[in-house]
C-alpha positions as CSV (number, residue, x, y, z in Angstrom):
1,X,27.2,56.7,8.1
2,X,30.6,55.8,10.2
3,X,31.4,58.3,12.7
4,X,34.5,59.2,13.6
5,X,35.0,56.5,16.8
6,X,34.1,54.1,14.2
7,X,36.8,55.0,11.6
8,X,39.4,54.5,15.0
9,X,38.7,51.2,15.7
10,X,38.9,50.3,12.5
11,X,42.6,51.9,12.0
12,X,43.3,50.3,15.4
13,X,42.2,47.0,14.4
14,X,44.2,47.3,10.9
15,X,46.9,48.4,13.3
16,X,46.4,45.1,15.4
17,X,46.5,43.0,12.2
18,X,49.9,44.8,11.1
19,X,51.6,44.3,14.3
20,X,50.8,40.9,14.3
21,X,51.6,40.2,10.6
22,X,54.9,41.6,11.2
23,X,55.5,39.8,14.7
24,X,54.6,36.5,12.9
25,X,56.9,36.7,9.8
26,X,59.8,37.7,12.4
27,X,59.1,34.9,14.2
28,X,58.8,32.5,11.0
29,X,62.0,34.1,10.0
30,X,63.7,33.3,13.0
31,X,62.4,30.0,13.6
32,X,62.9,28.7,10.2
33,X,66.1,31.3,9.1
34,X,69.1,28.9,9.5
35,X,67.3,25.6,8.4
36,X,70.0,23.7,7.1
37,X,73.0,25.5,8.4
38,X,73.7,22.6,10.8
39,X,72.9,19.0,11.2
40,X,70.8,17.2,13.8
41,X,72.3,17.8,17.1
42,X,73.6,14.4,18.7
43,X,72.2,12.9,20.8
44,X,68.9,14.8,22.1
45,X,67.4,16.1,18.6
46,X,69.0,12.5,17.0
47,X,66.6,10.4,19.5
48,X,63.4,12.2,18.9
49,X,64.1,12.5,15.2
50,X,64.5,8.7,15.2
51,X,61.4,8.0,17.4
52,X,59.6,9.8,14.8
53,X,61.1,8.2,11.8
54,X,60.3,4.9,13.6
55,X,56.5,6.2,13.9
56,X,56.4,6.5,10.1
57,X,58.7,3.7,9.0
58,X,56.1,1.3,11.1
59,X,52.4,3.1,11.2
60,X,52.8,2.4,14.3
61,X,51.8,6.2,16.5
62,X,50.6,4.6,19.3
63,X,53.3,3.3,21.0
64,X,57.1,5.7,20.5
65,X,59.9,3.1,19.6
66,X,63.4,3.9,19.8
67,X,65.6,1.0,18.5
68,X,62.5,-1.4,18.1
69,X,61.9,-0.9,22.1
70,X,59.5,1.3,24.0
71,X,60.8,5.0,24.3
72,X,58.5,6.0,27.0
73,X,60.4,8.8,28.2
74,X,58.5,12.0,26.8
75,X,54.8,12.4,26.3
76,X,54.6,11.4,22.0
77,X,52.7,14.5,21.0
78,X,56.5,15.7,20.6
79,X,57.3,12.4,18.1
80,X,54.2,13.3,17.1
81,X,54.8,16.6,15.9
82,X,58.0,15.7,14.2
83,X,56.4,12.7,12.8
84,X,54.2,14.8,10.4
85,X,56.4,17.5,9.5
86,X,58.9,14.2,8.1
87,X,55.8,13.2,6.5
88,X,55.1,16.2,4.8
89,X,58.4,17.5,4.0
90,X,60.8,14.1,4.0
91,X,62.9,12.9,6.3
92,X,65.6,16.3,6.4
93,X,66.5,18.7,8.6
94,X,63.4,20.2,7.7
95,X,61.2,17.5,7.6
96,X,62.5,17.2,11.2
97,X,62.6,20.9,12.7
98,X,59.0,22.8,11.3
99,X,57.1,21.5,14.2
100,X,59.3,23.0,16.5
101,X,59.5,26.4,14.6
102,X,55.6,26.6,13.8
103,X,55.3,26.0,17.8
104,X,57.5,28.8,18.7
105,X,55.8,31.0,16.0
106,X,52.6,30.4,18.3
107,X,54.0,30.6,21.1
108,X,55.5,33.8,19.8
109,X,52.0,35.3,18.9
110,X,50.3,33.4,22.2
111,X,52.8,35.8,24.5
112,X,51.7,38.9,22.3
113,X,48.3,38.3,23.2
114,X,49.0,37.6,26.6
115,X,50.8,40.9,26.9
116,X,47.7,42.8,25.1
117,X,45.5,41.4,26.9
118,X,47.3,42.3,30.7
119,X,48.5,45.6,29.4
């Protein structure tokens, strides 16, 4: 028989899942709202979106390449990152930009724990 403490945590946990369905299509919406309304952004977004089309035109993820030479400048889990979502979705805007939105929608929900969990 559920008593009536165990009829509130389950509203509150319904509650919880609400709050955070909501926060993460926000966030999704956000992040991935304009896609397409611009181009790549010369020159910062235009070297790691060619790193990572050098990482799938060669096979090669060890190693970044910019231009056939080393780019050594930033840790590759970036290139990485941009890497698959080409892979996935072709080698667009889109293609290009869902890792970076999918990591601010984490991040988003990582801070909304953070802030549950201090508060």
């Amino acid at each position: 028989m559920r008593t009536e403490r165990d009829i509130s945590i389950s509203t509150t946990r319904r509650q919880r899942r609400s709050q955070i369905l909501l926060l993460l299509i926000v966030a999704l919406s956000i992040a991935f709202g304009f896609q397409g309304s611009r181009g790549i952004y010369a020159p910062d977004e235009g070297y790691y979106v060619s790193v990572a089309q050098e990482m799938n035109d060669s096979g090669d993820y060890l190693v970044p390449r910019s231009h056939l030479q080393p780019w050594l400048d930033k840790p590759p889990f970036n290139s990485w990152g941009i890497a698959v979502g080409m892979r996935l979705l072709g080698q667009n805007e889109w293609g290009a930009r869902a890792f970076h939105g999918l990591c601010f929608a984490l991040t988003t929900l990582l801070v909304y724990h953070l802030g549950r969990s201090l508060g």
